[in-house]
VEXDREN-2710 file (C-alpha; in Angstrom, 1 decimal):
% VEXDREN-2710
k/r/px/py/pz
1/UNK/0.0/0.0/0.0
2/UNK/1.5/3.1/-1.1
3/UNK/1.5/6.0/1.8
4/UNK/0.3/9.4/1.6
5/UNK/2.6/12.1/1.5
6/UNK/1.7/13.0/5.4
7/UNK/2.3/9.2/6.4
8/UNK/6.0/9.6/4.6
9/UNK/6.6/11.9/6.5
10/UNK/5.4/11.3/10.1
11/UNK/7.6/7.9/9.4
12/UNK/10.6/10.1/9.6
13/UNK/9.7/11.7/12.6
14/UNK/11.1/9.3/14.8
15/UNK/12.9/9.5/18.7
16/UNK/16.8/9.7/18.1
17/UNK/17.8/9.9/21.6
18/UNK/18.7/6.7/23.6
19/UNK/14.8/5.4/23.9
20/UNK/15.6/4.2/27.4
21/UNK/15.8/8.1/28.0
22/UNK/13.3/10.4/29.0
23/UNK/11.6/13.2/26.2
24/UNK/12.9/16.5/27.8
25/UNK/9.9/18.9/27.1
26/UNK/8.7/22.2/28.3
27/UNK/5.2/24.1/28.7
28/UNK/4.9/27.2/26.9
29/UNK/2.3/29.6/28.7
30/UNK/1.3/28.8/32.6
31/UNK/-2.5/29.8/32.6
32/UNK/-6.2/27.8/33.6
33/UNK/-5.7/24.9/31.7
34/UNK/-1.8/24.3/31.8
35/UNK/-1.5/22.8/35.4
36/UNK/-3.7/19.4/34.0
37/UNK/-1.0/19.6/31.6
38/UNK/1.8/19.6/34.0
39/UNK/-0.1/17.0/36.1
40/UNK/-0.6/14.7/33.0
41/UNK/2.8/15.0/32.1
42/UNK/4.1/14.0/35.3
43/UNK/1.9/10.6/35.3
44/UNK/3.7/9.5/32.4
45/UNK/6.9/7.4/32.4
46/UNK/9.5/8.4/29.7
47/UNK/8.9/11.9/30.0
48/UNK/10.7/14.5/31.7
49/UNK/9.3/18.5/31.9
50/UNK/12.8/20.2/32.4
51/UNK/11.2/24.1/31.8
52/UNK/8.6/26.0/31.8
53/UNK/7.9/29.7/30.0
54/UNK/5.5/32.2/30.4
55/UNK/5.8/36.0/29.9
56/UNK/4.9/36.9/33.1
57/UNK/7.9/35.6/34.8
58/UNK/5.8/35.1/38.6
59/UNK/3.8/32.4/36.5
60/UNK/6.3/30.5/35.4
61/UNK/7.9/30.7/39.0
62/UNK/4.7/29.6/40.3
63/UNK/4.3/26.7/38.5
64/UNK/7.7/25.8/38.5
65/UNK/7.9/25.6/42.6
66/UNK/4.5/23.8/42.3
67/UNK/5.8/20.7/40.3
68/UNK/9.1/20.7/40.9
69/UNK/10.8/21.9/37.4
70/UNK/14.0/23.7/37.1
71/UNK/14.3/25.8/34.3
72/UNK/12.0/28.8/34.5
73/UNK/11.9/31.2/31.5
74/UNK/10.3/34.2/30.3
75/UNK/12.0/34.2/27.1
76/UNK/11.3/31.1/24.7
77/UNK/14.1/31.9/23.0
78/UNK/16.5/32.2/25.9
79/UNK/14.5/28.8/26.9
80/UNK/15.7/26.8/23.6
81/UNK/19.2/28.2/23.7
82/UNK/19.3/27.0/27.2
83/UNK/17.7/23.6/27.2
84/UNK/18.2/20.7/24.9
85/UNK/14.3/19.7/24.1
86/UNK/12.7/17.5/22.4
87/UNK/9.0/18.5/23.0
88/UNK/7.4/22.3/23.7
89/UNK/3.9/22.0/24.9
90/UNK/2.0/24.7/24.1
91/UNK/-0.7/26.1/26.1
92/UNK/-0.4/29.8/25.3
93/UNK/-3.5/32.0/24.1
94/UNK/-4.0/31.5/20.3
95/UNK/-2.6/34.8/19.3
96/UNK/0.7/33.5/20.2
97/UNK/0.9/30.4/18.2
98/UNK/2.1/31.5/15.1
99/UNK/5.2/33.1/16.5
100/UNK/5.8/29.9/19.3
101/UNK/5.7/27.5/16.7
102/UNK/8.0/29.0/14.4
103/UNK/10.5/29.4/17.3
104/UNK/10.0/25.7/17.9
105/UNK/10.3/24.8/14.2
106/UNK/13.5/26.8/14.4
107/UNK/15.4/24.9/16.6
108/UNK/13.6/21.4/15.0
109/UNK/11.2/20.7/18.4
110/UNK/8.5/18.6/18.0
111/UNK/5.3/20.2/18.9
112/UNK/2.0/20.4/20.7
113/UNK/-0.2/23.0/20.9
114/UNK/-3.5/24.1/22.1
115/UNK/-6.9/24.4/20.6
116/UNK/-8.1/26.5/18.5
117/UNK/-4.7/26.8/16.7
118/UNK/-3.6/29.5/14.7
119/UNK/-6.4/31.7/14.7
120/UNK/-7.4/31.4/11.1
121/UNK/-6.9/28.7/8.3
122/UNK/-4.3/30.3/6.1
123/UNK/-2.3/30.9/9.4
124/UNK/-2.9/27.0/10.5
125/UNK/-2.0/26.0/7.0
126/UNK/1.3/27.8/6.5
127/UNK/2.2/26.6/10.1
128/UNK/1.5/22.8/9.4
129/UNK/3.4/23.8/6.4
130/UNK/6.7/25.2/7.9
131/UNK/6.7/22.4/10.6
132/UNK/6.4/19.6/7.6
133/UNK/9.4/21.7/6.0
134/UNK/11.4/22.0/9.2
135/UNK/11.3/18.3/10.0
136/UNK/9.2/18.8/13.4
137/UNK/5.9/16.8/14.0
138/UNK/3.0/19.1/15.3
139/UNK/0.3/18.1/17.1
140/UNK/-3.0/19.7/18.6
141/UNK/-4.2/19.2/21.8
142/UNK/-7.7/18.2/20.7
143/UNK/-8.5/16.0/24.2
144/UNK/-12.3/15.6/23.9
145/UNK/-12.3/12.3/21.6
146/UNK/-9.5/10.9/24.0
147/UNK/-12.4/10.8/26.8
148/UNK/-12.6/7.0/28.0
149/UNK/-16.1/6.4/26.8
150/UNK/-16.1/8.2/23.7
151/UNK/-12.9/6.2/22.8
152/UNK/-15.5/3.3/23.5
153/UNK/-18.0/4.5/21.6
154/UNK/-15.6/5.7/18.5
155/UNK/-14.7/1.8/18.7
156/UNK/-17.5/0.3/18.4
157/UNK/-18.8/2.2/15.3
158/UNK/-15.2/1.6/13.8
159/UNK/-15.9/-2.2/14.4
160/UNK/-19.6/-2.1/12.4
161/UNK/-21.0/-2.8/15.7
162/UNK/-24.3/-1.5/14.5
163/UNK/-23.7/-1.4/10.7
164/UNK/-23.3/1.5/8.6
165/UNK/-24.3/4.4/10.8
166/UNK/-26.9/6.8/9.4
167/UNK/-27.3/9.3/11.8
168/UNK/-25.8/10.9/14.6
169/UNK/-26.4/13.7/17.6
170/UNK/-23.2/14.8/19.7
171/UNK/-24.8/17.2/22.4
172/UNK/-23.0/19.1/25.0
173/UNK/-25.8/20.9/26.7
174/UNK/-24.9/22.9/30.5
175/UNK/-25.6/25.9/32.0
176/UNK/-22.1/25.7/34.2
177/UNK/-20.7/29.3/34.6
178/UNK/-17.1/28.7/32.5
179/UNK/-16.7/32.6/33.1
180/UNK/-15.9/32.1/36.6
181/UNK/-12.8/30.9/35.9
182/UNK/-12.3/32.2/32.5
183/UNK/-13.6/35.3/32.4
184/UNK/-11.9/36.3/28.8
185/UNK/-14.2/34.1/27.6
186/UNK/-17.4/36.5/28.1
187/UNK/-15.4/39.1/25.8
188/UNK/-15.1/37.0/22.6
189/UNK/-16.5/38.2/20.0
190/UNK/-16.8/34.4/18.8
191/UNK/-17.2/32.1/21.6
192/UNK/-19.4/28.5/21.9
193/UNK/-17.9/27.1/18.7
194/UNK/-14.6/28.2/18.6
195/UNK/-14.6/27.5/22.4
196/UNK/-16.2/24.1/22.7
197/UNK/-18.2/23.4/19.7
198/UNK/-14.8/22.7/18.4
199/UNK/-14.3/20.0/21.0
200/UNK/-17.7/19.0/19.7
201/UNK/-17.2/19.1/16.1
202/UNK/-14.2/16.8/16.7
203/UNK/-15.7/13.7/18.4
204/UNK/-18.2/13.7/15.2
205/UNK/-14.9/13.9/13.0
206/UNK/-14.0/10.8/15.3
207/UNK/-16.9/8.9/14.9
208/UNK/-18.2/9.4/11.1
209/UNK/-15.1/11.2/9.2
210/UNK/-14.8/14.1/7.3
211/UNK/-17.7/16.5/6.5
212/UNK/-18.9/17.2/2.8
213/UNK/-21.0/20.3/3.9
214/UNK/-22.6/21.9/7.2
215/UNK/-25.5/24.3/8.2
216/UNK/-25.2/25.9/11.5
217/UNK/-27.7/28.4/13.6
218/UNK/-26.4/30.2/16.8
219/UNK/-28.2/32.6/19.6
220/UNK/-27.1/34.5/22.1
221/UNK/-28.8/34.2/25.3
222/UNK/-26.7/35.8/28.0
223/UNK/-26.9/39.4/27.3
224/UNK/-23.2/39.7/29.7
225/UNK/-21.2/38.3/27.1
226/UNK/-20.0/39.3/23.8
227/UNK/-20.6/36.0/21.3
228/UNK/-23.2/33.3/21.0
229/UNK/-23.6/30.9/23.8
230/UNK/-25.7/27.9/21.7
231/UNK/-24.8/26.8/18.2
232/UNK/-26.6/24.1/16.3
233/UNK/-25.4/22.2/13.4
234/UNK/-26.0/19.9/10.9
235/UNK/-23.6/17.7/9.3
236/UNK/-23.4/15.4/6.6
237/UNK/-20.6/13.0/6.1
238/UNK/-18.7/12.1/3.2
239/UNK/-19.5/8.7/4.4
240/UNK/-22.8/9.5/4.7
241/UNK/-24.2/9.9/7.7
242/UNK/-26.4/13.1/9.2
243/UNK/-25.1/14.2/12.3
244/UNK/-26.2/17.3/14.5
245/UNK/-23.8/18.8/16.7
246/UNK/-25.3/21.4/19.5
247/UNK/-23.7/23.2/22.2
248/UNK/-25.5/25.2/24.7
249/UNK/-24.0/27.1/27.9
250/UNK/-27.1/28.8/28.2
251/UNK/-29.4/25.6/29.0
252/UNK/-30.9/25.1/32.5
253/UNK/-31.3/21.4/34.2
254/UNK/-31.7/19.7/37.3
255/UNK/-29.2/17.7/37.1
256/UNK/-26.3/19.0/35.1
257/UNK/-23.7/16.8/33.1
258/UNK/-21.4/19.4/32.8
259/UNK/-18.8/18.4/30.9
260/UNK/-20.1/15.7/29.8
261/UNK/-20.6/14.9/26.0
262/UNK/-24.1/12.8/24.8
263/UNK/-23.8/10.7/22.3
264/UNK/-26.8/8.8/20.0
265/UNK/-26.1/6.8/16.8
266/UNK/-28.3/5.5/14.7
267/UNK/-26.8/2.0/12.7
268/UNK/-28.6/-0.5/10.0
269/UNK/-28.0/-3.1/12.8
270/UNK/-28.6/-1.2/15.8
271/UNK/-27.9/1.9/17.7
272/UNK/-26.1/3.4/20.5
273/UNK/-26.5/5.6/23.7
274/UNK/-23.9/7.3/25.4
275/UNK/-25.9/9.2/28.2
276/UNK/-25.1/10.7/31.5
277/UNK/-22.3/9.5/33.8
278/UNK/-20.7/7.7/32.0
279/UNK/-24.1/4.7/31.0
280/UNK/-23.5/3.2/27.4
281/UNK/-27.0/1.5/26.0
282/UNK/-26.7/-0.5/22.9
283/UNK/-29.9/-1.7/21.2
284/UNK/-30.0/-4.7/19.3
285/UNK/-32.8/-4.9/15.7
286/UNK/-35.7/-7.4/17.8
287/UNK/-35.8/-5.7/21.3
288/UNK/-32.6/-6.8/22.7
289/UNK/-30.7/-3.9/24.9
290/UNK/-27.3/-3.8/26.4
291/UNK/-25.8/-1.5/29.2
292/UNK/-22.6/-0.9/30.1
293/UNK/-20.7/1.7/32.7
294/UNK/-18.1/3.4/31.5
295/UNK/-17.1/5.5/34.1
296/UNK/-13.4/5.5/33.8
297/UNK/-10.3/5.6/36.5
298/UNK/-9.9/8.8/37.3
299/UNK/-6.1/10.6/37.7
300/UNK/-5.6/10.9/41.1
301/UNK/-5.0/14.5/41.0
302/UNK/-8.0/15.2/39.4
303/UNK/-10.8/16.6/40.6
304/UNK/-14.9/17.1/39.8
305/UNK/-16.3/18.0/38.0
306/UNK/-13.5/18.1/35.5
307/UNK/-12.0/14.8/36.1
308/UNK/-13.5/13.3/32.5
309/UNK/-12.0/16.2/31.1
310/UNK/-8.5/15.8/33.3
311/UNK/-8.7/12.0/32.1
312/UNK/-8.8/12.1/28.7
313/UNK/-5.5/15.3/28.7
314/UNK/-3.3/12.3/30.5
315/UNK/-4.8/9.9/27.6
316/UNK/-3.9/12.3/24.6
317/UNK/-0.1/13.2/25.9
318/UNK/0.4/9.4/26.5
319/UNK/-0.4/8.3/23.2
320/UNK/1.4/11.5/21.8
321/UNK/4.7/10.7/23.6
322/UNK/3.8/6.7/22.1
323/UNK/3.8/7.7/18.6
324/UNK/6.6/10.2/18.7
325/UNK/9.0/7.0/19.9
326/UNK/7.2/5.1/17.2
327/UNK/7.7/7.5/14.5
328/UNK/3.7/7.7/13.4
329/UNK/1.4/10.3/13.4
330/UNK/-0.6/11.4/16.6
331/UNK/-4.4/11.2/16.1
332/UNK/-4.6/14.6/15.8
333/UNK/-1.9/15.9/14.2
334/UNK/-2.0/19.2/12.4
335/UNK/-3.3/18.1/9.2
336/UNK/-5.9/16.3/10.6
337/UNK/-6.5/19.1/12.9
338/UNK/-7.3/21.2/9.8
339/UNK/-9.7/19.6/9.1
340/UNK/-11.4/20.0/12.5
341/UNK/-10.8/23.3/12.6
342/UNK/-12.2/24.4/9.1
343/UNK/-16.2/22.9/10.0
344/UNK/-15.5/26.3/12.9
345/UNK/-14.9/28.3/10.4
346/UNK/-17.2/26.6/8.3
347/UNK/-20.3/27.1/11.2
348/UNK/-19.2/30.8/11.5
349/UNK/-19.9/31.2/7.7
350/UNK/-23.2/29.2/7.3
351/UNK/-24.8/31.1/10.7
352/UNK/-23.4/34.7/9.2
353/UNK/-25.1/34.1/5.6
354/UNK/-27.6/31.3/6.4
355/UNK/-26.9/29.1/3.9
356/UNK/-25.1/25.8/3.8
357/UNK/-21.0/25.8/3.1
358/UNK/-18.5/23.5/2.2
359/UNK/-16.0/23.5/4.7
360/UNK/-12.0/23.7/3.6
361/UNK/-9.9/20.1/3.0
362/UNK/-6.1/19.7/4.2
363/UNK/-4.7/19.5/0.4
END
C-alpha cells in the first residue's frame, strides 16, 4: 500500500535519543488549563518537563515551585538556547501560536499545541506547512475524543458494531458558569464554537469522518457576554451519515452533566447511547438492549467536576509521547486538525449568511 505524503513523513519523525531516555519537554504559557498539563505529564513514564515559560515571569515561577521543574523562562528563546528539548507544549492563548511555533520549528522541536490553533486557516495552514518543511511533527491538543467512553463508543462504530451508521447527535448541553474561571471568555467576539463546539465538532470527525457540507444556527442568550452561547449544526458526512452537533451554555437542568458529551447513533443493525455519567446503552434490531458503565479511573489529581475532562488530557499526551518513539502520526496531528478546525470556520460562515457551506480540505 502506497503512503500518503503525510504518512511519509510522520515515518521520519522518529525518537533519536537513547529510547531508554526520557523526552525532555517544556510548557509554553502557565495559565487555567496548563497545570492538567503539567499534572498529566508527570503521570507518564518516559517523559521528563525540564522548563517552563510564560511572559509573566511570577507564573512560570509559580508553577515551577509547584511541580518541581528547574528551568523557569520568560524568554522562549532564551529557553531553547538553554535547554536541549525534544518537546514544547504549548498552552499559550491563540494569538501566540504562530510566533511559538515557528521558534520551535526553528530549533527542530517537535510540537503540541492548544486548541483552536492559529487563529485562522491560512495561518494554520502555513504553520503545518513550515513544521512539515522544518522536519518537526506538530500536534494539537484536541483532548475531547480521548475521553474514555467516547474512545468506546468511537470503537464500536469503527468495528460495524451497529452497521453502517446513518445518523448521529453529539450534544454538549450545561448551564455551568465557565466565566468564573475564565472570564476572557465573556469578551469573545466568537465564543461557543470556537470555544467548545470545536471540541464537539471533533468527536463527530472521530466517529463518522470528514464532512462534505454543514448548516449551523447560533443565539445568544446571556446578554453579559459578547458572542453566541448555543450553536446548532448539521452535518453530513462524506460517508454518509447526518449528524447534529449542539452546544449550549445557556441551557438550564436539574441535574447538570457538565462536561459531559451525549452521544446517539443510529446503525442499520442497531444503535447506541452514550448518556449521563458515564451509562453506554446499545440496542439490538428485535428488542434486545445492552448497558454498560463506562465511568473511567480517574487521575488521582483530578478533581470534579473536570475529572472526564482531566482524564482524557493524561490519555492524549500518553499516546502522543507513544507515537513520537514510534515515529507515526498522533491522532490529531496538524493536518488532521485542519480539518477539524475548518467545519469552525465553516459554522461561522453558514450562521453569518444562512446558507449551507462547504467546509475547507487539508490539500
Amino acid at each position: 500500500m502506497m503512503l500518503s505524503s503525510t504518512e511519509l513523513f510522520w515515518s521520519r519523525i522518529v525518537n533519536e535519543n537513547n529510547p531508554n531516555e526520557p523526552l525532555r519537554g517544556a510548557l509554553i504559557g502557565c495559565g487555567f488549563f496548563a497545570r492538567n498539563q503539567l499534572h498529566a505529564w508527570q503521570d507518564l513514564t518516559g517523559v521528563a518537563l525540564v522548563a517552563v515559560c510564560d511572559r509573566e515571569l511570577e507564573r512560570a515561577e509559580r508553577f515551577g515551585r509547584e511541580f518541581g521543574i528547574p528551568g523557569i523562562f520568560s524568554d522562549v528563546e532564551a529557553m531553547f538556547a538553554q535547554c536541549p528539548l525534544d518537546f514544547v507544549d504549548i498552552a499559550a492563548p491563540t494569538p501566540a501560536h504562530a510566533a511559538l511555533v515557528e521558534a520551535a520549528a526553528h530549533h527542530g522541536v517537535d510540537i503540541i499545541c492548544q486548541k483552536p490553533f492559529a487563529g485562522s486557516l491560512e495561518t494554520a495552514r502555513r504553520l503545518i506547512n513550515l513544521c512539515e518543511a522544518r522536519g518537526v511533527s506538530l500536534t494539537i491538543h484536541e483532548n475531547f475524543r480521548w475521553q474514555h467512553a467516547i474512545r468506546d463508543v468511537v470503537r464500536l462504530v469503527d468495528k460495524g458494531e451497529i452497521g453502517r451508521p446513518f445518523f448521529g447527535r453529539v450534544s454538549y448541553r450545561s448551564g455551568f458558569d465557565v466565566f468564573a474561571n475564565q472570564p476572557y471568555l465573556a469578551e469573545l467576539p466568537r465564543f461557543i464554537i470556537q470555544d467548545l463546539g470545536i471540541h464537539v465538532l471533533d468527536i463527530a470527525r472521530a466517529l463518522f469522518g470528514d464532512v462534505a457540507h454543514l448548516s449551523c444556527e447560533t443565539d445568544r442568550i446571556n446578554p453579559a457576554i459578547k458572542g453566541e452561547d448555543t450553536a446548532t449544526i448539521m452535518l453530513r458526512h462524506d460517508a454518509g451519515t447526518t449528524c447534529v452537533v449542539d452546544c449550549s451554555y445557556a441551557t438550564t437542568l436539574a441535574e447538570d452533566p457538565f462536561p459531559q458529551s451525549l452521544i446517539e447513533i443510529d446503525g442499520a443493525s442497531g444503535s447506541l447511547r452514550l448518556g449521563r455519567d458515564f451509562v453506554l446503552e446499545r440496542h439490538r434490531p428485535g428488542g434486545g438492549k445492552e448497558r454498560r458503565d463506562l465511568t473511567p479511573d480517574w487521575p488521582a489529581w483530578s478533581e470534579q467536576p473536570w475529572s472526564v475532562i482531566q482524564e482524557s488530557v493524561v490519555n492524549l499526551q500518553r499516546d502522543w509521547a507513544e507515537c513520537r518513539r514510534a515515529g507515526r502520526a498522533a491522532a490529531t496531528h496538524g493536518a488532521d486538525n485542519f480539518n477539524t478546525l475548518s467545519l469552525v470556520e465553516a459554522a461561522y460562515r453558514s450562521a453569518e449568511t444562512g446558507q449551507t457551506v462547504v467546509p475547507q480540505r487539508w490539500r
